[in-house]
N, C-alpha and C positions, 0 to 999 in steps of 0.2 A: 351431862349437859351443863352448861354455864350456872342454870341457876341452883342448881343442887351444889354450891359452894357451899352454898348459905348454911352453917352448919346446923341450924336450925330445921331443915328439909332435907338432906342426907342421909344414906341408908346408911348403915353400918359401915367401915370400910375397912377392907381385908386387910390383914398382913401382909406389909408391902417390904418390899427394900427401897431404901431411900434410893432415887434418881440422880445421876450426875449433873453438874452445870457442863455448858459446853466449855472446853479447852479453850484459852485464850491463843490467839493463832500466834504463826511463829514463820520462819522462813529460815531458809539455809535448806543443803540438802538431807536432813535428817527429815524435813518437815515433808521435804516432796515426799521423800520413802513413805511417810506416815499416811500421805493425802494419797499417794497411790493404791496402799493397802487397802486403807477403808472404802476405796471408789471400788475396788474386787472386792473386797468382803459384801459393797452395798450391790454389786450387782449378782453375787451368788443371791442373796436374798429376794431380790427384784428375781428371776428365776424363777425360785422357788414359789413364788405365789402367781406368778403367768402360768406355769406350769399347770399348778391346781386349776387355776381358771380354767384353761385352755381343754381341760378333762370332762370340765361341764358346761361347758358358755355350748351356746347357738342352737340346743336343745329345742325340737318343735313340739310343743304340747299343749295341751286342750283347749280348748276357747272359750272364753268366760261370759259373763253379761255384764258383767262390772269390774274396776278396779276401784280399789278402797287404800285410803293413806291413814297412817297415824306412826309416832313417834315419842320416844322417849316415854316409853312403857315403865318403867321404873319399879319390876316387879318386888322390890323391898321392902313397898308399901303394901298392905295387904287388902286394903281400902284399891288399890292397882292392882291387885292378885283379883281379886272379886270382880271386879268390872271385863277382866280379861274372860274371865270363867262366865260371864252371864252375854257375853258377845254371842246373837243366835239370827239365823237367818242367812247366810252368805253361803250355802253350800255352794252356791252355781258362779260365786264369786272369788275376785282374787285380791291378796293384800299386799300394801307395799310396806313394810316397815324401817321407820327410815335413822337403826341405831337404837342405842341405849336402853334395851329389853332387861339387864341387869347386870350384878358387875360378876357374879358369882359363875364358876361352871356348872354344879350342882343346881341349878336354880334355871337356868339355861336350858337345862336336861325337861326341866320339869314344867315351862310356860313353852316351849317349841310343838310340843306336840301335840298339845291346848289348841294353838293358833291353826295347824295344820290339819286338826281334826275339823275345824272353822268354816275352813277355807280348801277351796278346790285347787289351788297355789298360794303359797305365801314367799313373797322375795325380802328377802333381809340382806342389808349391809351393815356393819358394825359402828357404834360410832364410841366415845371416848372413855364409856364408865366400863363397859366391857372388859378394855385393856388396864383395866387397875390388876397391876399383877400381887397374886398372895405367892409367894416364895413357898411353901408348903403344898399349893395345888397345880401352879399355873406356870408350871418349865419351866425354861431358863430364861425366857424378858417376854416383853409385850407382842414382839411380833413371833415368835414362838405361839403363844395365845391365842394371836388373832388368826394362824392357818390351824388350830386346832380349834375354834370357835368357827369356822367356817367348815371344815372338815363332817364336824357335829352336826350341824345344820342340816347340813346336805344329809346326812345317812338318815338323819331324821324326817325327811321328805319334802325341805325349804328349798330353796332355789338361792344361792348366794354368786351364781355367773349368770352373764345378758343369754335369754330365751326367749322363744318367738311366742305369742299367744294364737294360737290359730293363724297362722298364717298373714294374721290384722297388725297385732300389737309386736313393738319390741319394747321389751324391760330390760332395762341397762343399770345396773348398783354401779356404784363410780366411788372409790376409796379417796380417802379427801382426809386433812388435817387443816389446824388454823397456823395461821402465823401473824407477828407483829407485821402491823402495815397493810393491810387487807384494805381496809375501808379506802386509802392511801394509792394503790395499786402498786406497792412497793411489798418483795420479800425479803424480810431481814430477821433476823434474829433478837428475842425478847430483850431489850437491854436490863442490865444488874441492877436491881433498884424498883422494877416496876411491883407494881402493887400484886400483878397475878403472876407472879414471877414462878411461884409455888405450884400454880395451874397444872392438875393432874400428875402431882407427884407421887400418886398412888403408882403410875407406870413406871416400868426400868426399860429404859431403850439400848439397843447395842449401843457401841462408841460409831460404828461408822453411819446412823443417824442421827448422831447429833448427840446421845447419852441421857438426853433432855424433851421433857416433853414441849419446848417454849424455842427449842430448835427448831430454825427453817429448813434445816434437811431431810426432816417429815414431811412436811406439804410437798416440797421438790419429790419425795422419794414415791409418796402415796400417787401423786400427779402420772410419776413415768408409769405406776403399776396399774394407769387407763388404759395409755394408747395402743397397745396393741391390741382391745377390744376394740375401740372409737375406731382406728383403721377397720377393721373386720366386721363393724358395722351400717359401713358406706354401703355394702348390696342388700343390706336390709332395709335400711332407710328409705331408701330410693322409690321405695312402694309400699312401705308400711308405715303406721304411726310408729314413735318412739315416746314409749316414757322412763325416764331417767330418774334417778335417785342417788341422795348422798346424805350424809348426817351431818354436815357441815354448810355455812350457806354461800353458795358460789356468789352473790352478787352485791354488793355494797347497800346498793337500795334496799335490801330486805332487813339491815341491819333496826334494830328498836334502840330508842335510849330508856336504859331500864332504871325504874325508880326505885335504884339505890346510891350507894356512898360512889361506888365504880362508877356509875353511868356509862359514859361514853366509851371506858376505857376497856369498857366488856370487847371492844370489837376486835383487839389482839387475839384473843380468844374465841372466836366465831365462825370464821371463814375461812376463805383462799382465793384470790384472785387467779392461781393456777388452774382451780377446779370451774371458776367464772367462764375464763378461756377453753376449757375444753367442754362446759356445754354450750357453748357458741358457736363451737363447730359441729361439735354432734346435732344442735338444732331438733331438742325436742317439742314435742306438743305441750309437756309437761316436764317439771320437774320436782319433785318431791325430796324433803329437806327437813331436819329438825332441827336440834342441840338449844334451841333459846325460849323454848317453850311460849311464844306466842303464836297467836293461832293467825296465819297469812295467804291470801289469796290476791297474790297481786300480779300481774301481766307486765314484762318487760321484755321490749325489743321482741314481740311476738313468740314469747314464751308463757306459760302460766306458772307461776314457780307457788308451792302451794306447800306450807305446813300445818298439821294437823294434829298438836299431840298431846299425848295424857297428861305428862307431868305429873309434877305433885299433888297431892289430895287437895291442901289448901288454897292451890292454884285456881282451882276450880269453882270453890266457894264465891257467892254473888258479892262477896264485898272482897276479892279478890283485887291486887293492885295491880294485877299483868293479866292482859288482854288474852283468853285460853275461854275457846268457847267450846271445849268438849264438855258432852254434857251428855245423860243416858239416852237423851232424842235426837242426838248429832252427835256417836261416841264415834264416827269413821269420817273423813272426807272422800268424796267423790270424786277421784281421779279421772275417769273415763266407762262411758257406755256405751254395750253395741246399740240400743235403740237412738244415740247422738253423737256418735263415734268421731264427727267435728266439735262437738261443745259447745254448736249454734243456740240450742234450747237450753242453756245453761243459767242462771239468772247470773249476772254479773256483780263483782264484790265491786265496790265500792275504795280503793285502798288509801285512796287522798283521805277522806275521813278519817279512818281508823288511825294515818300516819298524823293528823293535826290532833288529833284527842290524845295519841302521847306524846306527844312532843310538850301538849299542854298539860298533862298527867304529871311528866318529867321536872316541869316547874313547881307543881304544885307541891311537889314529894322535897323540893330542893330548900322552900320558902319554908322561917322557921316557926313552927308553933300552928303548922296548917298537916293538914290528910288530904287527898287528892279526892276530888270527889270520883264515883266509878259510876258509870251510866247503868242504867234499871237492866235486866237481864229479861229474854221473854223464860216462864217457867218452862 
């Protein structure tokens, strides 16, 4: 997630091979040969992960009393190892996890079936620390990884394709990357110079995605590896609630300005306005979202777009400087219940507030010789 830059709140990070910048383009017809090949190489790989999908999506299975969100589990932390482990009460319940459980396979092996033991379902989608590839464990690049981290998952008893909950609920995991320009509703490619330029260079990408993790041919690429769910679940919609998930944040408006040096310029690294567009059409009840580790329940265009997530230990702490209100009396958010299965009896967040306290937060952290104040916490 974005804030686990900070090398300060970072787990260990694997042996990686360093990641390409994207090729500077070119023209003539050597270039076409070039743009052809990788458009078949990108779409044997598009393929290959429809395929897996298409092996587990539309699954009907049990029916729950609740769905539960949280994200960016960050099992590296062990202070995160312990909170995962002391999670009790949700047998009848289901989880949504939205990414960034860890970056390790080993480690993956060993919190998946924690969560599953938990919970009467747990759906996970992957989001960016996952695909740090270690050259020694983690095949040959990151999307290699990520159909073997999905693979895992599943045989471990997680749900990583769209599945019906009783007949009520659809769950739909939706693959998503950021790209420069999000906040902008423009997709372009990191320009050479930017400060997060380096942004997840723990990942090696093929060449025909970009080579780069700060290439727009990820977001495009992750986008097309929707639709052919989103088409297939227009007959379930039609009569069921849907709730959605991605690790990435589909909507401009959920973006924070975070009090650091970065600020505003986190938002190359946050989103996708690709993934904005196709929960727009898919039109769920919910949608559930991490990577930025503040904690958000805000409603737009009659959506609830809702993150929930652990983060880092010191994220947490009352004189914390980023708004993360998990805490061991609110360690899940509440997605959906059969006893309010509209979300009429819901108490309603507030998100104008929360969006004016950082905005003023964001000044205070910027003004030199000051500390932002942080509002009282209930225990």
């Amino acid at each position: 997630a974005v804030l686990d830059n900070n090398p300060g709140a970072m787990p260990k990070t694997p042996r990686r091979t360093p990641s390409r910048r994207p090729a500077a383009p070119s023209s003539g017809p050597r270039s076409a040969t070039r743009s052809a090949t990788r458009a078949v190489a990108q779409d044997a790989l598009l393929r290959r992960f429809v395929d897996f999908q298409q092996r587990h999506a539309w699954r009907e299975i049990d029916a729950v009393e609740r769905i539960w969100a949280t994200s960016d589990l960050h099992a590296e932390h062990d202070a995160n190892l312990a909170f995962i482990d002391s999670l009790d009460g949700y047998e009848r319940d289901a989880l949504v996890v939205a990414g960034d459980v860890c970056t390790s396979l080993a480690l993956l092996r060993r919190v998946m079936p924690v969560l599953v033991a938990k919970f009467r379902h747990v759906f996970y989608v992957a989001g960016n620390h996952e695909l740090w590839h270690d050259a020694e464990t983690d095949g040959v690049d990151s999307f290699e990884k990520l159909l073997t981290i999905y693979e895992l998952v599943t045989a471990l008893g997680a749900h990583a394709a769209p599945a019906v909950l009783g007949s009520k609920v659809v769950v739909m995991p939706l693959q998503s990357w950021y790209h420069t320009g999000f906040t902008r509703g423009t997709v372009v490619d990191m320009p050479r110079g930017h400060p997060l330029s380096m942004m997840d260079g723990g990942c090696r990408w093929p060449s025909c995605l970009g080579g780069s993790s700060v290439s727009s041919k990820l977001a495009r690429f992750f986008a097309k590896c929707n639709e052919e769910a989103i088409a297939q679940a227009a007959s379930w919609t039609s009569w069921c609630s849907c709730v959605s998930f991605s690790h990435f944040l589909p909507h401009a408006e959920l973006h924070r300005t975070h009090p650091s040096a970065l600020r505003d310029g986190l938002a190359d690294v946050e989103g996708s306005c690709l993934l904005g567009e196709q929960v727009a059409r898919l039109a769920p009840a919910v949608h559930v979202f991490g990577h930025t580790h503040f904690s958000i329940d805000q409603t737009i265009g009659g959506v609830r777009y809702l993150q929930h997530p652990l983060g880092n230990p010191q994220e947490r702490e009352p004189s914390a400087s980023i708004c993360n209100r998990t805490t061991a009396r609110q360690p899940l958010g509440e997605v959906w219940s059969a006893a309010d299965p509209d979300g009429s009896a819901r108490r309603q967040s507030d998100p104008s507030e929360l969006s004016r306290w950082l905005v003023s937060l964001g000044a205070q952290w910027q003004a030199p010789g000051q500390r932002p104040r942080v509002p009282k916490r209930d225990k």
